[in-house]
mmCIF file of the N, C-alpha and C atoms, coordinates in Angstrom:
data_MODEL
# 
_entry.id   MODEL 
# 
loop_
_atom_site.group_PDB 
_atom_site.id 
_atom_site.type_symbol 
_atom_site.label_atom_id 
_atom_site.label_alt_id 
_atom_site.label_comp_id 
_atom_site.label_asym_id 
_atom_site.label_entity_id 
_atom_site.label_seq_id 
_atom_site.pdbx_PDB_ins_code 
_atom_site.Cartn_x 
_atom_site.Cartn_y 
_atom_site.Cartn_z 
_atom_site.occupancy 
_atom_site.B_iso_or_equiv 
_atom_site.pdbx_formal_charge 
_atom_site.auth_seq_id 
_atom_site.auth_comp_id 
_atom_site.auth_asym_id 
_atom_site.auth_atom_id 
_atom_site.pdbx_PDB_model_num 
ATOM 1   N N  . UNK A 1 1  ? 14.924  16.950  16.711  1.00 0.00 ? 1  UNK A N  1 
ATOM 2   C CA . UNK A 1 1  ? 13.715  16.824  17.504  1.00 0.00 ? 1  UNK A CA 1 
ATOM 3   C C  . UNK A 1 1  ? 13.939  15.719  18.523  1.00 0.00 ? 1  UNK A C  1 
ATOM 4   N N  . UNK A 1 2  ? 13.549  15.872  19.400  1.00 0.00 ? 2  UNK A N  1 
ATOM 5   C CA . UNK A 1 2  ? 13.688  14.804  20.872  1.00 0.00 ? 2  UNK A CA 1 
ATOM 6   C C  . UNK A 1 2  ? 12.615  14.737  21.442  1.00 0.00 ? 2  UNK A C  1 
ATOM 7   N N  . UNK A 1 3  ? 11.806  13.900  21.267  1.00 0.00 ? 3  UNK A N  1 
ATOM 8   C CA . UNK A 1 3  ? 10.617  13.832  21.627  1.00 0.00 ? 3  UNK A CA 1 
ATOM 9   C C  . UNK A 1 3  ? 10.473  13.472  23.533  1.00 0.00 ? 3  UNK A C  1 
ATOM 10  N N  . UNK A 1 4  ? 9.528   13.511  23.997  1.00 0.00 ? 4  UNK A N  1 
ATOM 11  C CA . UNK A 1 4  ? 9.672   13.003  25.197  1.00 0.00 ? 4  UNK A CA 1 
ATOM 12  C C  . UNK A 1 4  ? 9.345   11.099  25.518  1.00 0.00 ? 4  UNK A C  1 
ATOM 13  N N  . UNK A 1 5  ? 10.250  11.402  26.773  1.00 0.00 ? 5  UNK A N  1 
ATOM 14  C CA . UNK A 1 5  ? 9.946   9.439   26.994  1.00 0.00 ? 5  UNK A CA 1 
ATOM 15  C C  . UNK A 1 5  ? 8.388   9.075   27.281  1.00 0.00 ? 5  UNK A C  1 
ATOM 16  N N  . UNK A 1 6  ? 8.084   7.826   26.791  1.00 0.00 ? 6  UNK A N  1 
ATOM 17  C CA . UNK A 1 6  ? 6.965   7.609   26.137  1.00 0.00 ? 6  UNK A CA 1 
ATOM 18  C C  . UNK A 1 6  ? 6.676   6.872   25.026  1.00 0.00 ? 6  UNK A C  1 
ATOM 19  N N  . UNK A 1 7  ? 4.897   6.810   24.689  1.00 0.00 ? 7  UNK A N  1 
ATOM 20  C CA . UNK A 1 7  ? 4.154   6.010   23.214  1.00 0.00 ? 7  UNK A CA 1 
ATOM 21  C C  . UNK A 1 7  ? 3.685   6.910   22.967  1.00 0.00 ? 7  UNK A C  1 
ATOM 22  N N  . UNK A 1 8  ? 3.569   6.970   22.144  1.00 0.00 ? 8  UNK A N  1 
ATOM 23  C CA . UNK A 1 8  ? 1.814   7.721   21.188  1.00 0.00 ? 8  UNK A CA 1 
ATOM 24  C C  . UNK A 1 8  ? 1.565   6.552   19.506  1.00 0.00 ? 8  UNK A C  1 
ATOM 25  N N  . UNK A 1 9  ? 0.808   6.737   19.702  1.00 0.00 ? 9  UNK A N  1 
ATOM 26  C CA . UNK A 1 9  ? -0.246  6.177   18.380  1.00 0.00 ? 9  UNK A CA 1 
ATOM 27  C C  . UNK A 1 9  ? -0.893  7.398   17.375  1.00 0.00 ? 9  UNK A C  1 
ATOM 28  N N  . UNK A 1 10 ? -0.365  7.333   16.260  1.00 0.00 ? 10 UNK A N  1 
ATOM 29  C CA . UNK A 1 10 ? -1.042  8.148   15.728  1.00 0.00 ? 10 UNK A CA 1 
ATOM 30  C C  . UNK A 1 10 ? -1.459  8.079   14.243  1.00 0.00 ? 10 UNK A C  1 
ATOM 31  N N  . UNK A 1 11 ? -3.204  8.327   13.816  1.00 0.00 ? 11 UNK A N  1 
ATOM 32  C CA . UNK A 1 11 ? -3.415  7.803   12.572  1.00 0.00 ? 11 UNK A CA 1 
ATOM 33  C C  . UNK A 1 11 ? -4.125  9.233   12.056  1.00 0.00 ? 11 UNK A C  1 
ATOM 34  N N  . UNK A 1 12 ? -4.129  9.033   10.666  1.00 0.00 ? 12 UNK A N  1 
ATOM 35  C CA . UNK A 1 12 ? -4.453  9.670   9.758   1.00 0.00 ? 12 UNK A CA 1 
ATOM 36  C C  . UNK A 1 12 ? -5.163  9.688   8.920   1.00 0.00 ? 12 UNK A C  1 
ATOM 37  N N  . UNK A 1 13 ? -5.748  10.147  7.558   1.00 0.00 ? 13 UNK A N  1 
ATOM 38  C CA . UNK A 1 13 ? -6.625  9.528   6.822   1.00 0.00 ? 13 UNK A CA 1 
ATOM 39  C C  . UNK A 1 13 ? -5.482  9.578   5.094   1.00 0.00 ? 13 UNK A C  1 
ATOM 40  N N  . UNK A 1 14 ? -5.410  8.256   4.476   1.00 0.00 ? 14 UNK A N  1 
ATOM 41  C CA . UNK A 1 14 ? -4.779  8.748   3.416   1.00 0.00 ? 14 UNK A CA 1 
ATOM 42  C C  . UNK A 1 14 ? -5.256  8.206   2.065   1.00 0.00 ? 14 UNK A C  1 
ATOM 43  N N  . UNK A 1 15 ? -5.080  8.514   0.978   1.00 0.00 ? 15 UNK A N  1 
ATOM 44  C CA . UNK A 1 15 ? -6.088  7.967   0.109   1.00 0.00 ? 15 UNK A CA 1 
ATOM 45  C C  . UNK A 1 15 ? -6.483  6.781   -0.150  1.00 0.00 ? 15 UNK A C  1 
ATOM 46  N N  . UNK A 1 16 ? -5.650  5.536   0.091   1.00 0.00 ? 16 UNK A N  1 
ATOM 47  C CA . UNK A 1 16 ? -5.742  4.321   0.189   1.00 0.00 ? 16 UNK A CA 1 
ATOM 48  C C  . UNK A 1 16 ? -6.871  3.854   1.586   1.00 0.00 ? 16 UNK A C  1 
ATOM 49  N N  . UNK A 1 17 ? -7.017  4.226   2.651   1.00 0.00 ? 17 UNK A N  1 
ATOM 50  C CA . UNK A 1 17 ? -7.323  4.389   4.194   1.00 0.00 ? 17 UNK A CA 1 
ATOM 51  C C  . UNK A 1 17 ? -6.652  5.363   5.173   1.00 0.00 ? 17 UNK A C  1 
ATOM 52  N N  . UNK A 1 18 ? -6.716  4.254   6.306   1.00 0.00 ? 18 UNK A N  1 
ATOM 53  C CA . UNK A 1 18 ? -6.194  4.712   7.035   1.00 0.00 ? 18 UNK A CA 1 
ATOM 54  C C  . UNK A 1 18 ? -4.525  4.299   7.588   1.00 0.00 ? 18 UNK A C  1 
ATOM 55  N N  . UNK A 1 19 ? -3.795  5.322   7.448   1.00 0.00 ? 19 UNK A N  1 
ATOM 56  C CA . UNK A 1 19 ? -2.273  5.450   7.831   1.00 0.00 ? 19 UNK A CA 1 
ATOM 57  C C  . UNK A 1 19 ? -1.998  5.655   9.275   1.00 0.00 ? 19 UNK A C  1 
ATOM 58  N N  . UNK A 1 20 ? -1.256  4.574   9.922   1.00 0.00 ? 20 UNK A N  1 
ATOM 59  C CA . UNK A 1 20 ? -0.951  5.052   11.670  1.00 0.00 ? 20 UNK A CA 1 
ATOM 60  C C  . UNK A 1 20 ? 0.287   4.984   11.713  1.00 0.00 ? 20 UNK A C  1 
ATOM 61  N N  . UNK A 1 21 ? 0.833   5.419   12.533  1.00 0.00 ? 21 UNK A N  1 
ATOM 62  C CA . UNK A 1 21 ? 2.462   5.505   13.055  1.00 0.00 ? 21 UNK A CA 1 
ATOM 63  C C  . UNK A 1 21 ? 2.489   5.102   14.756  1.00 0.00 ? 21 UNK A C  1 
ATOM 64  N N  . UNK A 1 22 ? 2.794   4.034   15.049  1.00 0.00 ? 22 UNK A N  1 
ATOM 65  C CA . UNK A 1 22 ? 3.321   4.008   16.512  1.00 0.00 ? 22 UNK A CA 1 
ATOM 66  C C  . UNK A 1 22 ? 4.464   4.098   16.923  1.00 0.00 ? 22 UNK A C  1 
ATOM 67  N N  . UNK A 1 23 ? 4.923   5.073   17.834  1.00 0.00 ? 23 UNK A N  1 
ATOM 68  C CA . UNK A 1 23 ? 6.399   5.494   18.166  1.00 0.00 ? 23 UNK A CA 1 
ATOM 69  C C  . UNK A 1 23 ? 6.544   5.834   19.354  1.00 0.00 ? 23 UNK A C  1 
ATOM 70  N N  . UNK A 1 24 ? 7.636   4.570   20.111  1.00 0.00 ? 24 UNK A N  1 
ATOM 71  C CA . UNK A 1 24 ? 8.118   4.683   21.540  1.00 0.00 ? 24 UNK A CA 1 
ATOM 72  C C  . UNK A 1 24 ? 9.681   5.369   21.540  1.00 0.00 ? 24 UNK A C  1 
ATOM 73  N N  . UNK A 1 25 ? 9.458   6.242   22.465  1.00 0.00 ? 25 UNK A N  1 
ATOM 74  C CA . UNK A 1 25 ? 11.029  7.294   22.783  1.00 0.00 ? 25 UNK A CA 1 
ATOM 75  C C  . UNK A 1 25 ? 11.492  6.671   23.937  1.00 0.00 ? 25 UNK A C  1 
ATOM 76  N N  . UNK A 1 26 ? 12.789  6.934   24.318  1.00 0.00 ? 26 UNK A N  1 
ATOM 77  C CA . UNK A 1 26 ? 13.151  6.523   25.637  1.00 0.00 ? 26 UNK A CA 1 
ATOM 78  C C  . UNK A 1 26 ? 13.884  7.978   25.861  1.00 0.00 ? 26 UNK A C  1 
ATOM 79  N N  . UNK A 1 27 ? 13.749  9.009   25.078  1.00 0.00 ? 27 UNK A N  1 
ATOM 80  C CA . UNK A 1 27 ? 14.036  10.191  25.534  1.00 0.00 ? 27 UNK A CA 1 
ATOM 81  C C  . UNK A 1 27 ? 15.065  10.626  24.682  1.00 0.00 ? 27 UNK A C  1 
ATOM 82  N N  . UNK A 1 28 ? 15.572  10.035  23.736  1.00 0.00 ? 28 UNK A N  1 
ATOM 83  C CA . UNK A 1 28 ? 17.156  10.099  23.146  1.00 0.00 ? 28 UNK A CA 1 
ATOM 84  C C  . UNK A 1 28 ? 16.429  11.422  22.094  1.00 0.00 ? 28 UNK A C  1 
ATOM 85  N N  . UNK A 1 29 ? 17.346  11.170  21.102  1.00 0.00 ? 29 UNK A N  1 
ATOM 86  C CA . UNK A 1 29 ? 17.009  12.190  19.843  1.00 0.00 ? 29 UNK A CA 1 
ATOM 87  C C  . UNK A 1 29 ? 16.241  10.964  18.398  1.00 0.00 ? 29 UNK A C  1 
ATOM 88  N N  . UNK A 1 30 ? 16.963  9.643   18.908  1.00 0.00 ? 30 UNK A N  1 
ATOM 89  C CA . UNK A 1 30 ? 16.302  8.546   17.969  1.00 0.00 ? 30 UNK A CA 1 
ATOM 90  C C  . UNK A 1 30 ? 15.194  7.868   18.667  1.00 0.00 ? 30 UNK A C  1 
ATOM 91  N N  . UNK A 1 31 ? 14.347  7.621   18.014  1.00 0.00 ? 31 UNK A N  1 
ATOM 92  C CA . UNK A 1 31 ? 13.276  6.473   18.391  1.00 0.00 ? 31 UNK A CA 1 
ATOM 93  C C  . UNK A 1 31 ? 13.873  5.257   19.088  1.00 0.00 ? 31 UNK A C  1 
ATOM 94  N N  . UNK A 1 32 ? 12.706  4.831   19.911  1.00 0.00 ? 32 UNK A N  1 
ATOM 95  C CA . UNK A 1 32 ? 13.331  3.416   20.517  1.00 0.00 ? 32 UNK A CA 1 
ATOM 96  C C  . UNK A 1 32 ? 12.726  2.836   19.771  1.00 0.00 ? 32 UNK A C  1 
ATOM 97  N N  . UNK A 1 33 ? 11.383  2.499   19.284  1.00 0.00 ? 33 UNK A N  1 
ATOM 98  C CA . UNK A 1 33 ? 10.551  1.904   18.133  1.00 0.00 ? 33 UNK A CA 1 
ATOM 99  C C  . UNK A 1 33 ? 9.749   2.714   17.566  1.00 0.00 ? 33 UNK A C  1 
ATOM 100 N N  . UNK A 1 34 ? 9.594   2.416   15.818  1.00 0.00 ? 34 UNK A N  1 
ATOM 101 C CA . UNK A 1 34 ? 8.704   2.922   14.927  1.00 0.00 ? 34 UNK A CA 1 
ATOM 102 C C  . UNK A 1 34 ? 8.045   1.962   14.060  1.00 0.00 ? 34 UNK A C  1 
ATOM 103 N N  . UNK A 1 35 ? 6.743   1.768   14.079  1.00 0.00 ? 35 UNK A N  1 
ATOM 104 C CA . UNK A 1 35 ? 5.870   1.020   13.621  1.00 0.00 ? 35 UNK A CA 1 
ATOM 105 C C  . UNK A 1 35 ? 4.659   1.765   12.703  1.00 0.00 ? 35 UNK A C  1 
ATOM 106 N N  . UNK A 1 36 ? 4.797   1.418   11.791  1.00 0.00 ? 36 UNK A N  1 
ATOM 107 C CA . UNK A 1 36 ? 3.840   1.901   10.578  1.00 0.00 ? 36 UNK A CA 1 
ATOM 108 C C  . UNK A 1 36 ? 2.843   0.881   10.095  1.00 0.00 ? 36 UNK A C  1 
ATOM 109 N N  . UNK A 1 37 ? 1.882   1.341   10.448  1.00 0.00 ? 37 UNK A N  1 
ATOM 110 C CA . UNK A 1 37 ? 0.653   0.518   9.799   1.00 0.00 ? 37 UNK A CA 1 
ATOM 111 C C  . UNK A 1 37 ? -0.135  0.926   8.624   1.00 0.00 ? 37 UNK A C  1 
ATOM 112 N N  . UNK A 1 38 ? -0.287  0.356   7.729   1.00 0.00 ? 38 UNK A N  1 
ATOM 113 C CA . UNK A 1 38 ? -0.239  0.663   6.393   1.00 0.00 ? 38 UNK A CA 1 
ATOM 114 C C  . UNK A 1 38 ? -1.597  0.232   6.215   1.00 0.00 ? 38 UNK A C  1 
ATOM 115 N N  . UNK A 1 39 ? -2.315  1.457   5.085   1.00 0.00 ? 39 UNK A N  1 
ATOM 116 C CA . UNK A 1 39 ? -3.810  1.043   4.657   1.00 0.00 ? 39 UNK A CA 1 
ATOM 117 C C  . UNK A 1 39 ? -3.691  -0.266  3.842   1.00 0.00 ? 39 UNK A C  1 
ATOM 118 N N  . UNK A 1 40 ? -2.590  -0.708  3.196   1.00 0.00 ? 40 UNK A N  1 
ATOM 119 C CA . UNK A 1 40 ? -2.673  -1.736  2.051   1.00 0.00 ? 40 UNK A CA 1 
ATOM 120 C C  . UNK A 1 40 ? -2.837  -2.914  3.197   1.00 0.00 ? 40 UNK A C  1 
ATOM 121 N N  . UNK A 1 41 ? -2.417  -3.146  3.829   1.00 0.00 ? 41 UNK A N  1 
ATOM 122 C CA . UNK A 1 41 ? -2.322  -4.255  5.164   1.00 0.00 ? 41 UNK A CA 1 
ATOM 123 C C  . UNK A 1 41 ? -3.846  -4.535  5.382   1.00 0.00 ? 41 UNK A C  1 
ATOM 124 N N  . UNK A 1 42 ? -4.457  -3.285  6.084   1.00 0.00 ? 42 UNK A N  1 
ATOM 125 C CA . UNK A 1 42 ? -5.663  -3.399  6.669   1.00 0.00 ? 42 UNK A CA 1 
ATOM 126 C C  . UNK A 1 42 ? -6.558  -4.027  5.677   1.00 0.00 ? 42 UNK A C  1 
ATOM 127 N N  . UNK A 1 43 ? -6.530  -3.169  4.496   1.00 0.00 ? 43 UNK A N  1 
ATOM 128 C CA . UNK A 1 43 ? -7.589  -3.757  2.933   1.00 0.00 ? 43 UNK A CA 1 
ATOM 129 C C  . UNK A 1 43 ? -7.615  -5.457  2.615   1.00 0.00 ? 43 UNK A C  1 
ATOM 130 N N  . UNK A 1 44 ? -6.077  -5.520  2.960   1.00 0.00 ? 44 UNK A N  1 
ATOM 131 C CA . UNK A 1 44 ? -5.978  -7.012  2.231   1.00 0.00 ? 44 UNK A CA 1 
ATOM 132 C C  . UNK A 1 44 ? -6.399  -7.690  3.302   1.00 0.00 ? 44 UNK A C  1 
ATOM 133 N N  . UNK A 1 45 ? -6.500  -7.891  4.579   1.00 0.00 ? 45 UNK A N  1 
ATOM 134 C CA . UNK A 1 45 ? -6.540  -8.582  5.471   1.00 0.00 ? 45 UNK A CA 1 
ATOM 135 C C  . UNK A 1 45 ? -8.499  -8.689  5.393   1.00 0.00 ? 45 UNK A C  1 
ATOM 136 N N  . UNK A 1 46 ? -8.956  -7.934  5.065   1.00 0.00 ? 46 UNK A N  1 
ATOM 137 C CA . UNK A 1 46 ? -10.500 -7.778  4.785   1.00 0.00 ? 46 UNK A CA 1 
ATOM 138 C C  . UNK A 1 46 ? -10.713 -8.505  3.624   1.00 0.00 ? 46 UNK A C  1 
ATOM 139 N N  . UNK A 1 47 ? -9.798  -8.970  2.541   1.00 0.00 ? 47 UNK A N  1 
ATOM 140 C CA . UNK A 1 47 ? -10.375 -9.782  1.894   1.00 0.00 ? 47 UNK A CA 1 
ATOM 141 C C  . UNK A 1 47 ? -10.832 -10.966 2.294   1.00 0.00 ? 47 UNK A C  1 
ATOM 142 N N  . UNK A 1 48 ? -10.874 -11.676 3.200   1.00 0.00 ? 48 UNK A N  1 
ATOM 143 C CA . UNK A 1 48 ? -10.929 -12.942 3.702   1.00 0.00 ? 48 UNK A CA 1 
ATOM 144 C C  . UNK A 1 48 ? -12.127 -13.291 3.676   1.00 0.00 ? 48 UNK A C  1 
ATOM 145 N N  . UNK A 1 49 ? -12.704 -11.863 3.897   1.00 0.00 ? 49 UNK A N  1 
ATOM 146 C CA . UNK A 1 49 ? -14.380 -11.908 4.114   1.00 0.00 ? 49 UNK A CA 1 
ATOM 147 C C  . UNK A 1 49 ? -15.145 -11.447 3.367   1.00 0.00 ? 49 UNK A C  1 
ATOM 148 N N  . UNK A 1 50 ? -14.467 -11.188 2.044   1.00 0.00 ? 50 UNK A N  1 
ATOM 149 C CA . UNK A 1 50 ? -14.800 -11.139 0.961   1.00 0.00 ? 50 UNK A CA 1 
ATOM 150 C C  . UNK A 1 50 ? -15.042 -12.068 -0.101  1.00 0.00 ? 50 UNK A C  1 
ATOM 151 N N  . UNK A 1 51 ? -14.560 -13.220 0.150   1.00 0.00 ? 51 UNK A N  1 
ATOM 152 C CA . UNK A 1 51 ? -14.281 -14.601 -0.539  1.00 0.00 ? 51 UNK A CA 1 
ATOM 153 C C  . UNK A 1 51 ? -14.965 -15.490 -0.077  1.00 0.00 ? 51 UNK A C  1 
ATOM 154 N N  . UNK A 1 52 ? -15.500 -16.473 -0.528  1.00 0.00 ? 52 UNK A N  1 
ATOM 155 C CA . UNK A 1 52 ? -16.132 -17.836 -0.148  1.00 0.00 ? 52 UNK A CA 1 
ATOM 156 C C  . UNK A 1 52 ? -15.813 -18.663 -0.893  1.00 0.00 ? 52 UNK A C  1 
ATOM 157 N N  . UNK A 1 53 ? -16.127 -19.876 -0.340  1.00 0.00 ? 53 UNK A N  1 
ATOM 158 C CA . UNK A 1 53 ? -15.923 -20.971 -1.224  1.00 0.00 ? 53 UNK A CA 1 
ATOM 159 C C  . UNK A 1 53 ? -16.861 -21.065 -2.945  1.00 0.00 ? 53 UNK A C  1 
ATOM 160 N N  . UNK A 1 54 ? -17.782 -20.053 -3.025  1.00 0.00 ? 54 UNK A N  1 
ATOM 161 C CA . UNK A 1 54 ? -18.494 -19.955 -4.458  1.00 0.00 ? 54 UNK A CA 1 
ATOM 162 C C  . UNK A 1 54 ? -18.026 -19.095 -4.982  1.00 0.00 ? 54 UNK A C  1 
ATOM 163 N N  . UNK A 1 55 ? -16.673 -18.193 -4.618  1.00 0.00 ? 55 UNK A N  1 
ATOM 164 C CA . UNK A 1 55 ? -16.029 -17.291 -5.805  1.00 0.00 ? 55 UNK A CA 1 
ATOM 165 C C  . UNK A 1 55 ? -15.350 -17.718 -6.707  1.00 0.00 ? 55 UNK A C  1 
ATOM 166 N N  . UNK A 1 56 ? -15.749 -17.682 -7.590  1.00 0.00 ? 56 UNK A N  1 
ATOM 167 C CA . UNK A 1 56 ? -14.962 -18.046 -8.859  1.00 0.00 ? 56 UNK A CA 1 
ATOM 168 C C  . UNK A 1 56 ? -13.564 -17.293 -9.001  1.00 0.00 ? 56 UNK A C  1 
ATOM 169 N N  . UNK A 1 57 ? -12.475 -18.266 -9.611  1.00 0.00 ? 57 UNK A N  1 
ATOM 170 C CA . UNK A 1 57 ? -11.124 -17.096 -9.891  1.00 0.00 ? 57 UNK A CA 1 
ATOM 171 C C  . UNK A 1 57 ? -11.132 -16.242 -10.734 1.00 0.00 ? 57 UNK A C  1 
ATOM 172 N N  . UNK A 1 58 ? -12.008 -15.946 -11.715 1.00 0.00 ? 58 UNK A N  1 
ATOM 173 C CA . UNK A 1 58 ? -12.213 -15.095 -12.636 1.00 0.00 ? 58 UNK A CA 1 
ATOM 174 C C  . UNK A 1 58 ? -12.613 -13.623 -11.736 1.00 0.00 ? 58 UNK A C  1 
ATOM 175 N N  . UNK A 1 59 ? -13.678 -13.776 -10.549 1.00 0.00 ? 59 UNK A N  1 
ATOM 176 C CA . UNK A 1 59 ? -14.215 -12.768 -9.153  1.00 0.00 ? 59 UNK A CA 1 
ATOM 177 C C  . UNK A 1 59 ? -12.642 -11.858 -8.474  1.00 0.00 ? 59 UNK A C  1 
ATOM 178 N N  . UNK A 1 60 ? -11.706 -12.601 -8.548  1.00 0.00 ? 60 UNK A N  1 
ATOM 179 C CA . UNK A 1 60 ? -10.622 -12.387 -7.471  1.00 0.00 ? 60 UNK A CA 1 
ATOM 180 C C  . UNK A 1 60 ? -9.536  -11.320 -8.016  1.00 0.00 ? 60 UNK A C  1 
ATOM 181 N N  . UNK A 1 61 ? -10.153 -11.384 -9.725  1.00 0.00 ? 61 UNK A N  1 
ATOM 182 C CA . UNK A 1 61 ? -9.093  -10.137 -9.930  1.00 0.00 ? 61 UNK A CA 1 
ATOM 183 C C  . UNK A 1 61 ? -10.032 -8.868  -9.769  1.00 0.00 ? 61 UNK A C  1 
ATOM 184 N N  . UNK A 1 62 ? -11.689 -8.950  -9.733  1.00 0.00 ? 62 UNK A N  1 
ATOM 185 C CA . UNK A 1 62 ? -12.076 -7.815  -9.645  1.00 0.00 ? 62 UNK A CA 1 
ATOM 186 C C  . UNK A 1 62 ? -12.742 -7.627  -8.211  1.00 0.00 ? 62 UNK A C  1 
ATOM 187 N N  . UNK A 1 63 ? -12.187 -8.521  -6.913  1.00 0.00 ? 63 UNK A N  1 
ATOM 188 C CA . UNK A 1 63 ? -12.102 -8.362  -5.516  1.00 0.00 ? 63 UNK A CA 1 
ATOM 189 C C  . UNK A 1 63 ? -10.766 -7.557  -5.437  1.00 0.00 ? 63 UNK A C  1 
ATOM 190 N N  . UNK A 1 64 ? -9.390  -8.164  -5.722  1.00 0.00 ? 64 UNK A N  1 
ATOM 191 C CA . UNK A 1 64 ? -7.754  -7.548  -5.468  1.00 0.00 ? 64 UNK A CA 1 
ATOM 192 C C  . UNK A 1 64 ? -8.045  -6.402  -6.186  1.00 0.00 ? 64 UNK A C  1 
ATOM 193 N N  . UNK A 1 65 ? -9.093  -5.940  -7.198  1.00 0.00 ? 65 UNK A N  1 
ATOM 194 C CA . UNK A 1 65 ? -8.817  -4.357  -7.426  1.00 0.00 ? 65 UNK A CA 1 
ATOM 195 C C  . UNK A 1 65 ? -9.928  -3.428  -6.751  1.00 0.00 ? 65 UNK A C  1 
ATOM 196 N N  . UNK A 1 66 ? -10.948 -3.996  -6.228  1.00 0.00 ? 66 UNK A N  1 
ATOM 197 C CA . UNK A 1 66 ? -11.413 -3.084  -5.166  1.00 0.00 ? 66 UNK A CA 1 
ATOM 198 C C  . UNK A 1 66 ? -11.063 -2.929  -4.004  1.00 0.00 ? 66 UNK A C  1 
ATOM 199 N N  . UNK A 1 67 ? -9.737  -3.536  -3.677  1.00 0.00 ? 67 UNK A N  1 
ATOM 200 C CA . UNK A 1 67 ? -9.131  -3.052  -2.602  1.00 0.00 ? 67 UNK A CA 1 
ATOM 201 C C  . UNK A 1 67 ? -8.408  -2.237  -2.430  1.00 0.00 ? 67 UNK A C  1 
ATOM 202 N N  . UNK A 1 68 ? -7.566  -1.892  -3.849  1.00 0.00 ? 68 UNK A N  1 
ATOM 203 C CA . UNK A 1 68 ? -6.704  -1.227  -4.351  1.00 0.00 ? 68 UNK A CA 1 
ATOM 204 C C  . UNK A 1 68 ? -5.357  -1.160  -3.498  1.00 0.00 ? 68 UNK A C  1 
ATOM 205 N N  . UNK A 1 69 ? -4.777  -2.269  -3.007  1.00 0.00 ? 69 UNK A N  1 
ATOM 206 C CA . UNK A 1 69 ? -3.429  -2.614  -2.614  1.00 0.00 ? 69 UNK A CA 1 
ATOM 207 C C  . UNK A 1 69 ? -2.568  -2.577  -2.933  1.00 0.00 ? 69 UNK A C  1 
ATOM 208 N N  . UNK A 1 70 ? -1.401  -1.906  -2.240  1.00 0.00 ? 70 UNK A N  1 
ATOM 209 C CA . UNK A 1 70 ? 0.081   -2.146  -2.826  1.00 0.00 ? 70 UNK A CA 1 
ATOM 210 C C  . UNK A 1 70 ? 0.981   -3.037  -2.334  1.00 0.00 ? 70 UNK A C  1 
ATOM 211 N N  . UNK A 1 71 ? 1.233   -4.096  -2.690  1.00 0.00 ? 71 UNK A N  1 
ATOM 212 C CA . UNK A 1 71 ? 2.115   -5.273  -2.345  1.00 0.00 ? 71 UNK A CA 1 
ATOM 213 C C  . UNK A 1 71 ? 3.251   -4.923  -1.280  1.00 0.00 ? 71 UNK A C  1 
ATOM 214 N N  . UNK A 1 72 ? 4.078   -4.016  -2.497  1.00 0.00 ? 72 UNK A N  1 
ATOM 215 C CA . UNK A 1 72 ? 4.751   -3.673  -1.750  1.00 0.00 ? 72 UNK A CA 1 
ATOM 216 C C  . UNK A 1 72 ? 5.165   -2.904  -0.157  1.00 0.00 ? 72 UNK A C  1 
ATOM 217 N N  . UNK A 1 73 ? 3.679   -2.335  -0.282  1.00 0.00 ? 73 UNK A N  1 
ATOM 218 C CA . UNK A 1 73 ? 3.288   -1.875  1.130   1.00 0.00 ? 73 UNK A CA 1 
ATOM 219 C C  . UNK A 1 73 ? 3.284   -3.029  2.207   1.00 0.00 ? 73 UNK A C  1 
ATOM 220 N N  . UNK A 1 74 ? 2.321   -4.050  1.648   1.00 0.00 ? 74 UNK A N  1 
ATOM 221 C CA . UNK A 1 74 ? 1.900   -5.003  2.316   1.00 0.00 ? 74 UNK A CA 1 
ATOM 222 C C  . UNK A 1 74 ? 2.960   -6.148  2.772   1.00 0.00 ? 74 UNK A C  1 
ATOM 223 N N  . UNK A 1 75 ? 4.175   -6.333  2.403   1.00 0.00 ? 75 UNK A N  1 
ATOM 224 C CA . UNK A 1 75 ? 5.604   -7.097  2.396   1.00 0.00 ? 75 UNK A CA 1 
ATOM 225 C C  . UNK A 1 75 ? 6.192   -6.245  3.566   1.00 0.00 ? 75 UNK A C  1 
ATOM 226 N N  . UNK A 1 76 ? 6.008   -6.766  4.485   1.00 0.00 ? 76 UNK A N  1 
ATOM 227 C CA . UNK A 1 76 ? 6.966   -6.754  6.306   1.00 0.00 ? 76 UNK A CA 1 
ATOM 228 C C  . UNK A 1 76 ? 8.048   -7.595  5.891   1.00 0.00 ? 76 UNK A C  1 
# 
């Protein structure tokens, strides 16, 4: 597949959220860049505003599981 020169952005819905792919061609048969944005990313980054200074640490294991994150997703 050889896509044409160019970006596109493109997201999806997947059970965690939402899944995007950004991918620049310079025309070849390989990508010039591929960038994946991951629902576990987006979730965790929303915890911030989930937390205050009156959450208890006992709160934070049952905040990290309503986000339902995968670490490993989340590790760039």
């Amino acid at each position: 597949v050889r896509p044409p020169k160019g970006e596109v952005y493109v997201r999806t819905e997947s059970p965690r959220g939402e899944l995007g792919f950004y991918l620049i061609s310079d025309g070849s048969d390989t990508p010039y860049r591929l960038k994946c944005r991951s629902p576990s990313f987006c979730n965790l980054s929303a915890m911030e505003e989930m937390i205050s200074e009156d959450t208890m640490i006992a709160d934070l294991v049952a905040i990290v599981g309503s986000i339902d994150i995968v670490l490993g997703d989340v590790d760039r």
